[in-house]
SEBAFI-987229 format. One record per residue (C-alpha): chain; x, y, z; residue in one letter. Coordinates in nm, 3 decimals, decimal comma, always signed. Layout:
<rec kette="A" xx="X" yy="Y" zz="Z" rest="a"/>
...
//
This chain:
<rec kette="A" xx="-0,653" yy="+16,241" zz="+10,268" rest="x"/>
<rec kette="A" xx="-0,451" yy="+16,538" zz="+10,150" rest="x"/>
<rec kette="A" xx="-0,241" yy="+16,436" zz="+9,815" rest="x"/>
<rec kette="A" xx="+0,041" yy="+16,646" zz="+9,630" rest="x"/>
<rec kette="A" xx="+0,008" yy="+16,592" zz="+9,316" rest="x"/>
<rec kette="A" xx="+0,272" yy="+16,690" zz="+9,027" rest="x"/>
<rec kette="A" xx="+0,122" yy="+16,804" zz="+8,714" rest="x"/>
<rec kette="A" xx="+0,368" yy="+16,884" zz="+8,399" rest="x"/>
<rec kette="A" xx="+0,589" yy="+16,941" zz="+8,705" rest="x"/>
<rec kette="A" xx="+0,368" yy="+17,190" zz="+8,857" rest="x"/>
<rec kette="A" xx="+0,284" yy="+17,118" zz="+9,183" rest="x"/>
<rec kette="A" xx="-0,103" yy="+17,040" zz="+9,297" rest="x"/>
<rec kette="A" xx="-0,289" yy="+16,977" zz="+9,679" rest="x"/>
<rec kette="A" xx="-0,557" yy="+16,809" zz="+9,661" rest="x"/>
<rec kette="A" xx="-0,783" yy="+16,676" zz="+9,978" rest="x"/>
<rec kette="A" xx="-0,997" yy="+16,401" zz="+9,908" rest="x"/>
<rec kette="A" xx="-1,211" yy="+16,164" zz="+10,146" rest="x"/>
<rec kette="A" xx="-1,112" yy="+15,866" zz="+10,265" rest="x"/>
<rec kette="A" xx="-1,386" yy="+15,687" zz="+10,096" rest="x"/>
<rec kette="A" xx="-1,320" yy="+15,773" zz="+9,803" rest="x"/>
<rec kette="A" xx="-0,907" yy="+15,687" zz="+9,838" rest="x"/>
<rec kette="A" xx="-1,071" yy="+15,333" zz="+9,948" rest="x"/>
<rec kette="A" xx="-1,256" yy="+15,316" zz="+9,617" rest="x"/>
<rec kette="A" xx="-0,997" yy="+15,407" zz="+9,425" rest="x"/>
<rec kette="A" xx="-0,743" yy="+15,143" zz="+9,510" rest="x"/>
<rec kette="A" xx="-1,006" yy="+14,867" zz="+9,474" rest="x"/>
<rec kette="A" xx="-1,031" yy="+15,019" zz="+9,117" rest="x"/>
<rec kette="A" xx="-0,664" yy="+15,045" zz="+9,097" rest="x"/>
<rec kette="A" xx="-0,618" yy="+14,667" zz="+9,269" rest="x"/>
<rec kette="A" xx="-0,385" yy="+14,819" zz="+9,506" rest="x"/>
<rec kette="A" xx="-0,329" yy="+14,641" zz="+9,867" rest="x"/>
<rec kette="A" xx="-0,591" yy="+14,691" zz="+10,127" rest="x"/>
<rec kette="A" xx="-0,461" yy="+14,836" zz="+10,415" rest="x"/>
<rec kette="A" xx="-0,151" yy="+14,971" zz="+10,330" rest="x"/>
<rec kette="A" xx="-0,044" yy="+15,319" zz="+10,237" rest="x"/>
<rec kette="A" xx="-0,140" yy="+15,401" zz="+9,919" rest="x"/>
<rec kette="A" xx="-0,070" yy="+15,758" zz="+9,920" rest="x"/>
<rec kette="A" xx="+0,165" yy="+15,753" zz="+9,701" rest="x"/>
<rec kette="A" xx="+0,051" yy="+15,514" zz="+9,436" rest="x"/>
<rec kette="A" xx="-0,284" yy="+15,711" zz="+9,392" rest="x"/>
<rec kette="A" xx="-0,105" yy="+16,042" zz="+9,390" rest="x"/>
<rec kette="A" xx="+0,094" yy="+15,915" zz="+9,115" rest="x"/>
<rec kette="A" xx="-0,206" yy="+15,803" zz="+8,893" rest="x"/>
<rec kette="A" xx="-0,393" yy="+16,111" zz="+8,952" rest="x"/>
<rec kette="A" xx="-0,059" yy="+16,303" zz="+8,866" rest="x"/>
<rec kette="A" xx="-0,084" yy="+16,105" zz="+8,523" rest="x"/>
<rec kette="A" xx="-0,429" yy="+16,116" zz="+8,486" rest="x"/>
<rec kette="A" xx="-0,453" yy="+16,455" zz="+8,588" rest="x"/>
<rec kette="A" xx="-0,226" yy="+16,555" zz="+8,267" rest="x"/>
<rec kette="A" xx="-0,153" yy="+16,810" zz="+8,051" rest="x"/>
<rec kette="A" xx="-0,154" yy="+17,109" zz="+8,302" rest="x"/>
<rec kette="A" xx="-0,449" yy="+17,397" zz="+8,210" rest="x"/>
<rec kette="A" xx="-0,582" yy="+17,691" zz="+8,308" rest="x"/>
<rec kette="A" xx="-0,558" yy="+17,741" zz="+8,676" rest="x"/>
<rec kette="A" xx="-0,511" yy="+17,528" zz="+8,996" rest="x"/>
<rec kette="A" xx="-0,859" yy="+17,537" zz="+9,075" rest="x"/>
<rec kette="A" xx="-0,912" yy="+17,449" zz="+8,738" rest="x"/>
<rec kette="A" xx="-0,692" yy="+17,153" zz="+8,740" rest="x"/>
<rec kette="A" xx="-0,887" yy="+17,065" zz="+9,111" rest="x"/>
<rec kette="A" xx="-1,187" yy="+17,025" zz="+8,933" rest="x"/>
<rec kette="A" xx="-1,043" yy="+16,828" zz="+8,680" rest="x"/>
<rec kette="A" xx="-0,944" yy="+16,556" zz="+8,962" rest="x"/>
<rec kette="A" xx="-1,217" yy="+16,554" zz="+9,110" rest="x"/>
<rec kette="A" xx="-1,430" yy="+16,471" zz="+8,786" rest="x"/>
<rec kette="A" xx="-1,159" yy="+16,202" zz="+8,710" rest="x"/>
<rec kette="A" xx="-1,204" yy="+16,017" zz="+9,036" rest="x"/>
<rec kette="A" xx="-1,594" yy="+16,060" zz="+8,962" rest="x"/>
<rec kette="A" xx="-1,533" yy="+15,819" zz="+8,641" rest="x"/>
<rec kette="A" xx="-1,288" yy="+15,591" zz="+8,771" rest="x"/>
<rec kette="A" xx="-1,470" yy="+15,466" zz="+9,094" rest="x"/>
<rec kette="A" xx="-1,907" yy="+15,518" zz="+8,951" rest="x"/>
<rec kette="A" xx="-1,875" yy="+15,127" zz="+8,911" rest="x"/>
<rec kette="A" xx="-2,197" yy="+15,035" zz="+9,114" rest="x"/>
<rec kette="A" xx="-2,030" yy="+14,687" zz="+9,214" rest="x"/>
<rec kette="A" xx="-1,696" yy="+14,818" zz="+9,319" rest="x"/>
<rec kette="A" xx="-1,896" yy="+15,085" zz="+9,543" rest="x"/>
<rec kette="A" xx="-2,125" yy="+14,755" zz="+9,709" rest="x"/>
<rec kette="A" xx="-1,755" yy="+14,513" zz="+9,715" rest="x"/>
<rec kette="A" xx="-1,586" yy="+14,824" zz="+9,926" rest="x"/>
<rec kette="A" xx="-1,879" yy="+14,887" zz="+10,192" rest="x"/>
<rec kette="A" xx="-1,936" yy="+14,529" zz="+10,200" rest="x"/>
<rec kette="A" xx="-1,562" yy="+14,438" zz="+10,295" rest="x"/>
<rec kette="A" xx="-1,569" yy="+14,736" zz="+10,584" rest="x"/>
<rec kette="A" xx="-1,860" yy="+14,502" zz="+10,739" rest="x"/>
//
């Protein structure tokens, strides 16, 4: 899933796999099913604050933010469970 993301108003692409958008809105308790696009690019906006260094700076930053929120072992087993 490709995500814009606004940092300190700067603006920031990010693509991230589907899995991984799945296991973050169990985290997040958002509907399953429904577009969440939106409501995760606007937590990893905030998350994703303040703005340094460079984009692929900021990237990396994500990506080790989504790495904490979903490393619950049971949320990882509930999500591939519920896609059986």
């Amino acid at each position: 899933m490709k995500l814009k993301l606004n940092i300190d108003s700067k603006p920031l692409e990010v693509e991230i796999d589907d899995v991984v958008v799945g296991l973050l809105a169990v985290r997040l308790g958002l509907p399953a099913g429904a577009d969440n696009q939106d409501a995760i690019a606007r937590y990893l906006s905030d998350k994703g604050a303040p703005w340094t260094l460079d984009e692929e700076h900021m990237r990396r930053r994500i990506m080790r933010r989504l790495i904490l929120d979903i490393a619950d072992p049971a949320l990882v087993i509930r999500h591939l469970m519920a896609d059986d």
